[in-house]
N, C-alpha and C positions, 0 to 999 in steps of 0.2 A: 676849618679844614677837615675836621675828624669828620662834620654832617657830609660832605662830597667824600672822604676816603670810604664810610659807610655806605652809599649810594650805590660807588662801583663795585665795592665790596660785594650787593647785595648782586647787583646783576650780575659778577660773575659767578658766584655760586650757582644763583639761578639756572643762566646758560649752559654754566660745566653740567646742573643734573637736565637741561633740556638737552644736551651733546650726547650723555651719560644713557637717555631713554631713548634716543635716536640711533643710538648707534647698539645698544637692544633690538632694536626691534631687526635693526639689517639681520645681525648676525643671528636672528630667530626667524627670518623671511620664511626657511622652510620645514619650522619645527611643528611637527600634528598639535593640532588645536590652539597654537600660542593666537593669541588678540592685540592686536597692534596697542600701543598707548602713545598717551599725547601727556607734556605739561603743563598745566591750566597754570600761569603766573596772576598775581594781582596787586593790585599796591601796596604798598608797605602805610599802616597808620601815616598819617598827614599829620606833620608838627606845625601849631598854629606860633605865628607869631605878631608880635603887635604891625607888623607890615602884612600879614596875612598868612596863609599857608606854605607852607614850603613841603615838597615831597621830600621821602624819606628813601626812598630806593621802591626794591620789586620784592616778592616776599612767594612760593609756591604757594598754593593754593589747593591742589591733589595731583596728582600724576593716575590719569584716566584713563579707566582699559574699556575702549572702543568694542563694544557689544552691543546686538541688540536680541535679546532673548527670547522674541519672536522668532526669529530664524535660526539660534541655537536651540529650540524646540524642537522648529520645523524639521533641521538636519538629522536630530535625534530620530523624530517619524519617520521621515522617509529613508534611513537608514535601518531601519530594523524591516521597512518594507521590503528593499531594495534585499535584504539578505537572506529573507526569508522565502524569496523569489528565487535567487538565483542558488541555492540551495537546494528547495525541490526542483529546478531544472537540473542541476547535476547530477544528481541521484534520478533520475526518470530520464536523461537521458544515459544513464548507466544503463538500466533498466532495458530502455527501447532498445539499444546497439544488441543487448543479448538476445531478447527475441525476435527481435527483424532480422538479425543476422543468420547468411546461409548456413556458413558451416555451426552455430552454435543455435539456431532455432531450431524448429521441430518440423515442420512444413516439409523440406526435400525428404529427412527421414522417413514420415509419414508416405509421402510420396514414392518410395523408394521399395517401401515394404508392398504397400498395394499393386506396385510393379510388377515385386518381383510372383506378386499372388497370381497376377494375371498371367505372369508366363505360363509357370505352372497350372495353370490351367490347361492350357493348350496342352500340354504333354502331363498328365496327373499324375504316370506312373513313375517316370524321370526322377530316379535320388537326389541326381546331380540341383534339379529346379526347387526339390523339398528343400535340400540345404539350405538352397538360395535363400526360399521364404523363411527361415529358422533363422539364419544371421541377421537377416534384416527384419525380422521380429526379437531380436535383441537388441538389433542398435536402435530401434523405435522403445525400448526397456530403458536401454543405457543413456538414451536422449532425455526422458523423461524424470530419471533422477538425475542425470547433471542439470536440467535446468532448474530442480527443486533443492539441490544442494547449490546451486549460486544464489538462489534467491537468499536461502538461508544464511550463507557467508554475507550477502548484500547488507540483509536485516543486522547480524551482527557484527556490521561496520557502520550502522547506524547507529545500536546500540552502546559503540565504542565512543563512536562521536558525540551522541547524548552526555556521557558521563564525561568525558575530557570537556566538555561545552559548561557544563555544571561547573565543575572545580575551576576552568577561568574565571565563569561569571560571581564565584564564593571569592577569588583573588580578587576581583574589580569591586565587589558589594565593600569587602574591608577597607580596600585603601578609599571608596567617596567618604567611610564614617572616619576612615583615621582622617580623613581631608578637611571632613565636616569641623573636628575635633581643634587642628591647626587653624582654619580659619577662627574658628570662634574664641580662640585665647590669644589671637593676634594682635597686637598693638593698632588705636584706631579703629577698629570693628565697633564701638559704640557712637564713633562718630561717623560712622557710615564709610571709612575708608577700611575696603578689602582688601589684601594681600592680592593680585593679581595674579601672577606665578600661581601660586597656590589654587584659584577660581578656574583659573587655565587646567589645570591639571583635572581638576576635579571636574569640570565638564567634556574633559577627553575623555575621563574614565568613565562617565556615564554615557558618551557616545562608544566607546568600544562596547561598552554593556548590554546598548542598545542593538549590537551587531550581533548578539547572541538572543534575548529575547526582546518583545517591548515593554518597557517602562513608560510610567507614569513620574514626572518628577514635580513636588510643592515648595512653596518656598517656607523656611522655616526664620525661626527667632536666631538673632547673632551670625547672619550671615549665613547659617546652613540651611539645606535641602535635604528631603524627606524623598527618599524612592520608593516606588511602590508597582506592584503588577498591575496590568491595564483596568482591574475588575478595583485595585484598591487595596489590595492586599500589601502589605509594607513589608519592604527589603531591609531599606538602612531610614531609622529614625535615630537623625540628631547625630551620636556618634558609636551607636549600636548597629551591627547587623545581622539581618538573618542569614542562614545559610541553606542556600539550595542544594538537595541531595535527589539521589537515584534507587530505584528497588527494584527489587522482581516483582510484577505485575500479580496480586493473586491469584484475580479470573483468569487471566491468560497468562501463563509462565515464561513465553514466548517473548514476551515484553516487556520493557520498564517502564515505570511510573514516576513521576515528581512530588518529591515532598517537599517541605518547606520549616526546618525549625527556626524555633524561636524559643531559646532560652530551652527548658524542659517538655517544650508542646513539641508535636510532631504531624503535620498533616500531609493531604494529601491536593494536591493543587496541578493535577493533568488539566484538568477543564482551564484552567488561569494562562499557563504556556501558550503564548502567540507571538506571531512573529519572531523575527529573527532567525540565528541556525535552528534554536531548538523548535521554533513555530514549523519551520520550513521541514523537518529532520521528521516532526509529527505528522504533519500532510501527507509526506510521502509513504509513513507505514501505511496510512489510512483508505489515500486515495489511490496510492501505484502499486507496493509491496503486497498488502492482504487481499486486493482485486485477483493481482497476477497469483499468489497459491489459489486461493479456490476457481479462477477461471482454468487453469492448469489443470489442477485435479477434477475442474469437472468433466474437462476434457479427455483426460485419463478414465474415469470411468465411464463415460459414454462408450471409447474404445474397447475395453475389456469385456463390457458388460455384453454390445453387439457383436463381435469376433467370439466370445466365448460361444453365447447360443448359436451362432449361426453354424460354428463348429460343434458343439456338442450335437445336432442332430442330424452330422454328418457319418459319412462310414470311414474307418482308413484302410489301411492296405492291408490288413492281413482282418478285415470282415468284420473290426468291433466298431461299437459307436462311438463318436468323437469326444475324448475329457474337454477338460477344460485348457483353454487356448492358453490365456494368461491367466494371472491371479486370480484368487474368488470375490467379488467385490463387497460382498455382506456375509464375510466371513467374520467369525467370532471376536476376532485380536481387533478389527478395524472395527466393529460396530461400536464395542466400547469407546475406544482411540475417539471416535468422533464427539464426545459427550467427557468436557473437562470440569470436575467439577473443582466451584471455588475453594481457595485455600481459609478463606471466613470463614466457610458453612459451620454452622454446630457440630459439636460432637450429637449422638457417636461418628459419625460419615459411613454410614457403612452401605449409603446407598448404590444400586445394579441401575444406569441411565446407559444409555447406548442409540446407536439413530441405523436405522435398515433404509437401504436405498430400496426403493419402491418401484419407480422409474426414470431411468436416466434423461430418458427426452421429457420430462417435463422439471427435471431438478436444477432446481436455480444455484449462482452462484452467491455465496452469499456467508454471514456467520449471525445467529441469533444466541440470545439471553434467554433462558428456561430460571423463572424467579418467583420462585414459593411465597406465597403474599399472606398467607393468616398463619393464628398461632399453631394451625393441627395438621400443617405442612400440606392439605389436600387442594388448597385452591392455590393456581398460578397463571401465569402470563407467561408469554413467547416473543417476546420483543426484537427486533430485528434490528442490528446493531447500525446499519447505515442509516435508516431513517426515524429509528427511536420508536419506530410507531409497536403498541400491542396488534399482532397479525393471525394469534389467539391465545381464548384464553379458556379458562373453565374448571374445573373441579375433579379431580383423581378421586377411582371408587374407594372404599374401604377394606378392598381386598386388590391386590396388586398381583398377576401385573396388568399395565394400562398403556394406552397407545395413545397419542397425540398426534395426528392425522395434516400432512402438509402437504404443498404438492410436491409432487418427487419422492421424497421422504417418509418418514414416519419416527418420533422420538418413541422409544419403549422405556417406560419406567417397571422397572423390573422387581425388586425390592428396595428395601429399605426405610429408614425412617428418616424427615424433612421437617425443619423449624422456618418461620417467620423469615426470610433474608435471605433461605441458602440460593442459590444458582450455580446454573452450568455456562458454561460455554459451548454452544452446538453448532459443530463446525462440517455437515457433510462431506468437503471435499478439501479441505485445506491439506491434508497429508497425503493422499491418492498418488500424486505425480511419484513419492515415494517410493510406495508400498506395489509399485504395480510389477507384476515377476510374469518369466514367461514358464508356462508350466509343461508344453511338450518337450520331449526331448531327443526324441529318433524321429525321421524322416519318415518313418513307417507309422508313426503314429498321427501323422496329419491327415484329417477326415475331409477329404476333396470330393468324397463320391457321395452318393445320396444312399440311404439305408434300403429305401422299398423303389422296384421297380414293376413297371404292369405289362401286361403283352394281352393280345388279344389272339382266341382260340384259331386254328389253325382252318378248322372248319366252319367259321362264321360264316351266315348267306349274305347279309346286308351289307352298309360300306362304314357304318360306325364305324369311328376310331376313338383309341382312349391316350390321353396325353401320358406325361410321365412323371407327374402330382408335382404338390409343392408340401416341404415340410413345414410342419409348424412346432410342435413339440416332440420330446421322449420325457419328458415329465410334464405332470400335471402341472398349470402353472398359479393353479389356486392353491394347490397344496404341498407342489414340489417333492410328488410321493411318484416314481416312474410310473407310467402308464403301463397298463398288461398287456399292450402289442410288444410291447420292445423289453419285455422284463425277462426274458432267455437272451441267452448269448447266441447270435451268428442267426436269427430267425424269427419270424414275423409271426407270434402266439395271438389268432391262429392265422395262418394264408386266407386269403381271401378270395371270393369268387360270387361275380356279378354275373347274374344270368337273368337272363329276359325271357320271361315265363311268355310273353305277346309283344307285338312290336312298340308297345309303350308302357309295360309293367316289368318290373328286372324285381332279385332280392338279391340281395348280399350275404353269403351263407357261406361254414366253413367247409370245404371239398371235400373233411372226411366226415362231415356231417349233414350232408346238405339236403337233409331230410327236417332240418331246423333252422329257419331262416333267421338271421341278426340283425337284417332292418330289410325292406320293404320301399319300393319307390316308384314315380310316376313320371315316366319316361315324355319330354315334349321336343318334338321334331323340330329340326331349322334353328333351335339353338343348343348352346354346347351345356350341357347339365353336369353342375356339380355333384359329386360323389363325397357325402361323410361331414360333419358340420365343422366348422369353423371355431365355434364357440364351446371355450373351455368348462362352460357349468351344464353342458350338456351331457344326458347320461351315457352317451354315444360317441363320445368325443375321443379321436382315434388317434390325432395330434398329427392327420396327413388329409388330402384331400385331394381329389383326382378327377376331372372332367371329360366324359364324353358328349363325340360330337356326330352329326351324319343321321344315318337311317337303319336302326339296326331292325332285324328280325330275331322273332321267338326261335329260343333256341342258342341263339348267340351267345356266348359269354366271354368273359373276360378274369385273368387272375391277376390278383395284388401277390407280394410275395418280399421277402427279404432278399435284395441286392446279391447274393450272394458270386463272388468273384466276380466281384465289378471295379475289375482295378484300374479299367479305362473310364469310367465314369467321372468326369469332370464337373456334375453339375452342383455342388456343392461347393468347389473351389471357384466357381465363377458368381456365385452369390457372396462367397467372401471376398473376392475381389469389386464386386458392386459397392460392398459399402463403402467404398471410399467416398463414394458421389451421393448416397444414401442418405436421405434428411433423417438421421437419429439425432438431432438436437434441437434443444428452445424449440420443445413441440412441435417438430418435423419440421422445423424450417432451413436447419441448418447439417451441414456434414461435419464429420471430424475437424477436417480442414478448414472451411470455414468458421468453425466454431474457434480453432486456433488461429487465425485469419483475424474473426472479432477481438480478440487478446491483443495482436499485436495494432489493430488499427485504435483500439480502447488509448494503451498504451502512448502511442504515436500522437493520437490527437492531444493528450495530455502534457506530454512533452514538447506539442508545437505551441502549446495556449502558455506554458508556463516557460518557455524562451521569449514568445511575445511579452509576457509578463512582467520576465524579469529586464527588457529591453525599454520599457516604458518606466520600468523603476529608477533605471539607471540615468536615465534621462531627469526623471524629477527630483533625483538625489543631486545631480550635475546641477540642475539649476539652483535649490537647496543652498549646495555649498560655493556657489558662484555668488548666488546674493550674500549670503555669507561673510565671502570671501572681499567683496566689495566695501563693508562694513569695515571687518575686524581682520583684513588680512592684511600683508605690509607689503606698498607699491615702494619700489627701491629710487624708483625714480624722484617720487615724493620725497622719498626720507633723505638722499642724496641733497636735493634743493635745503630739506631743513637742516644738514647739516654745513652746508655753508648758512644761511642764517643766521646760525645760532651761533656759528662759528664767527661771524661778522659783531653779531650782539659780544660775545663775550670779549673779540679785542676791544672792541668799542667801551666797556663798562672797565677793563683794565686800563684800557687811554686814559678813564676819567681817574682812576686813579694816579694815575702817571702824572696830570694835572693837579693834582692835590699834594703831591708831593713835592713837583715844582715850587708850587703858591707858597707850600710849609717854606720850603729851601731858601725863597724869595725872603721872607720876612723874616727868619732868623739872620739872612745876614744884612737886614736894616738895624741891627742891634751890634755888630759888632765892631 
């Protein structure tokens, strides 16, 4: 009786923990990461007898957590893909809504300003149309720093999210080694049986891990797992880990950087960071955030640069030359600002680096590494930070200072002394959108009319006519020293006067000298002849130019002269109203507008590739944890079925006991 009271004995235990793990898994149906398990039963030792074997009952055998770690990988990957996706989607379509958007992009404002240029053209002397241009050449000021102060709030909501992203992933790095540590001192872990719960756990924490960067994970001695960065670099060994931290970037200050300690080492691991938030969080300073400052700021100086001259060599309303429109753009405070130098460099640092914009329509948008390569600090490279490539390079003289010649640009090293390693950060346009001011300030000081005007004598025979020139300069633009036409106030040093000695010889002489001729020319009929060269290294270079056309006769002349009360003169204000449509950008191919235009379409397509992106990730994460889910997920319906089973097993092995008890009962009262 006792070998049958053991039997049922045996299958009812069994059943109560196959009931026990059945009714786990229901009530965990919808807990993250739990893995379904099953009870593996098996026979209990077989007792022989001289009639042969007789079974002994059922006996557990492991209670099995249904994995297969192919696809717990897999979900690992494609969830650090999948996050790192839709991560630079959110942030770049942050991005795009601010500069595509009407009221918060640049485009109407731009638009708005050159409108109001144009009116005023029409009417030049109208205060009421200067105002106009004056406001809406603020709010094209005010546009350009709010979109360079969102950017900047943007970046340090990135930078927020970096370091908050950190200290989860240092919480989830500890509990896989404190998990590591539990599994390995678990009862069973020698004989291959793992704490399950515990495995569950520990491979959630590595999939949330994974949602921040990618891991690499091994398998290690005593049930644990070794995490590591994609390249191999290790997180949690065994039941140690590392911790990931955050810094100010030295090159760029602007930025943080990834360290990685360990124990008393300290390094630096930006290149290791992929995927996940912080992979995702990284793409975006690189590919949306630092595009959009220097396409912004290149855009701002193109603007300033061509509105200033075109204004400077205009007239205003009370007869002087035109200042400066907006800010000065290779003014002192910004040349330096452009040239950051590292917080590594050697002592002493006491170096002068700065970058002068050269010319707008050919200056890229862009940020380059200036990196001293020998021990006697003269030889360097110019490395271009988006494609790594050296774009040049070459040797500083031994008397400074020296110029580094780009297009657009020019880096000036000015003094100082440079060791082996030091570098800059050279940023032409990154802080522009900024730094841009509007510098008029009265209505009367807007230069809409043009400085010199010509007229032809009163008593010419012939039918020549002389147009009414085009400006080019009031400073020299090799030397930016003014030129001596325009170096008195309110007057053209000296007037000028064209007279045609025969009907195809003229000199250009000053009317109270004109017993001394200042240049000499040869007059050709049927077409229209330029007056005064164009070209600034000429020693005649007058910074205007004036064409006559027709058939003149000796005798005939003509005077140049300074504008004087030419307050109807509009033609200055409708060359500044041209530029709006003016290809001053990407070497005349493009206008303000479009150049801000290229920004948002830049933007835009970025934000469409990386929606598509992140919509095909989500997709192969779904499938991922569907297979997954198939494995080691708990179908209720299933566990339902085995709970009557098991529940049929366990009355059934109680029955048999119920039978054993009987049989006993039986034959105790054959005895009494």
């Amino acid at each position: 009786m006792a070998g049958l009271i053991g039997i049922g004995l045996s299958g009812v235990l069994g059943h109560q923990s196959a009931l026990n793990t059945t009714g786990n898994n229901i009530t965990n149906a919808n807990t993250p990461g739990y893995s379904r398990q099953e009870v593996q039963f098996e026979s209990s030792p077989t007792r022989y007898t001289s009639n042969g074997s007789v079974g002994t009952g059922v006996d557990i055998a492991n209670i099995r957590r249904l994995a297969d770690q192919y696809l717990v990988d897999q979900v690992r990957s494609d969830t650090a893909l999948h996050s790192e996706q839709e991560t630079l989607r959110k942030e770049l379509s942050r991005l795009d809504d601010l500069l595509g958007g009407e009221d918060t992009g640049l485009s109407k404002t731009l638009n708005n300003f050159f409108a109001a240029m144009q009116n005023a053209a029409e009417d030049p002397g109208s205060l009421p149309q200067r105002q106009l241009v004056l406001s809406e050449a603020q709010s094209v000021v005010n546009r350009f720093q709010a979109l360079h102060e969102e950017f900047i709030q943007q970046r340090e909501l990135v930078k927020t999210q970096q370091s908050e992203n950190v200290a989860d992933a240092n919480t989830l790095l500890n509990t896989v080694a404190e998990l590591n540590l539990a599994i390995s001192e678990s009862p069973g872990v020698a004989q291959g049986r793992l704490p399950n719960d515990l495995v569950d756990q520990r491979d959630e924490a590595i999939r949330k891990l994974s949602e921040i960067l990618q891991v690499r994970v091994n398998q290690a001695g005593g049930g644990q797992l070794n995490v590591s960065l994609a390249n191999g670099q290790s997180l949690v060994v065994g039941a140690d880990a590392s911790q990931l931290g955050t810094r100010r970037n030295a090159d760029d200050p602007t930025r943080l950087e990834f360290t990685l300690t360990d124990g008393s080492r300290t390094r630096v691991i930006d290149d290791q960071v992929t995927g996940g938030k912080l992979g995702g969080l990284r793409r975006f300073e690189s590919e949306g955030l630092a595009p959009a400052f220097d396409e912004l700021g290149r855009v701002a100086i193109a603007l300033q640069e061509s509105v200033n001259h075109q204004h400077q060599i205009g007239m205003d309303l009370e007869g002087d030359l035109g200042g400066l429109f907006f800010s000065e753009v290779n003014s002192r405070e910004k040349q330096l600002a452009r040239a950051i130098a590292s917080g590594d460099n050697q002592p002493p640092q006491n170096s002068v680096v700065g970058v002068d914009i050269t010319d707008p329509s050919e200056l890229p948008a862009g940020s380059w590494t200036l990196l001293f390569t020998e021990e006697n600090g003269r030889s360097y490279e110019l490395i271009d930070q988006k494609s790594g490539k050296v774009v040049n390079q070459g040797r500083l003289p031994d008397e400074l200072p020296a110029e580094i010649t780009m297009p657009g640009f020019n880096v000036f090293v000015e003094s100082g002394s440079f060791s082996k390693g030091d570098s800059f950060q050279i940023q032409p346009t990154r802080f522009e959108a900024s730094n841009i001011d509007l510098k008029v300030e009265r209505e009367e000081d807007l230069a809409f009319a043009s400085p010199v005007r010509a007229q032809a004598d009163s008593g010419n025979s012939g039918d020549a006519k002389i147009n009414q020139g085009l400006m080019f300069d009031v400073r020299n633009p090799r030397t930016n020293a003014p030129l001596s036409e325009f170096s008195q106030r309110g007057e053209l040093t000296p007037d000028l006067e064209i007279y045609f000695t025969s009907d195809n010889e003229y000199v250009i002489r000053d009317p109270e000298n004109p017993g001394t001729p200042l240049e000499t020319g040869t007059y050709q009929p049927g077409i229209s002849n330029k007056l005064f060269t164009e070209d600034p290294a000429d020693s005649n270079y007058r910074g205007f130019q004036f064409e006559i056309s027709g058939n003149p006769k000796a005798g005939d002349s003509f005077s140049i002269g300074y504008n004087t009360n030419g307050t109807a003169d509009n033609r200055n204000a409708e060359l500044m109203a041209a530029l709006a449509t003016k290809n001053t950008m990407n070497n005349g191919s493009q206008s303000f507008t479009e150049g801000y235009a290229g920004l948002v379409e830049q933007v835009g397509v970025k934000t469409r590739q990386a929606q598509l992106d992140s919509d095909s990730g989500k997709t192969l994460l779904d499938q991922s944890v569907n297979q997954r889910e198939a494995v080691s997920g708990v179908n209720l319906d299933e566990e339902a079925g085995r709970l009557i089973q098991y529940q049929a097993a366990y009355n059934a092995s109680a029955r048999v006991m119920g039978v054993a008890q009987e049989l006993f009962d039986t034959l105790l009262g054959t005895f009494r």
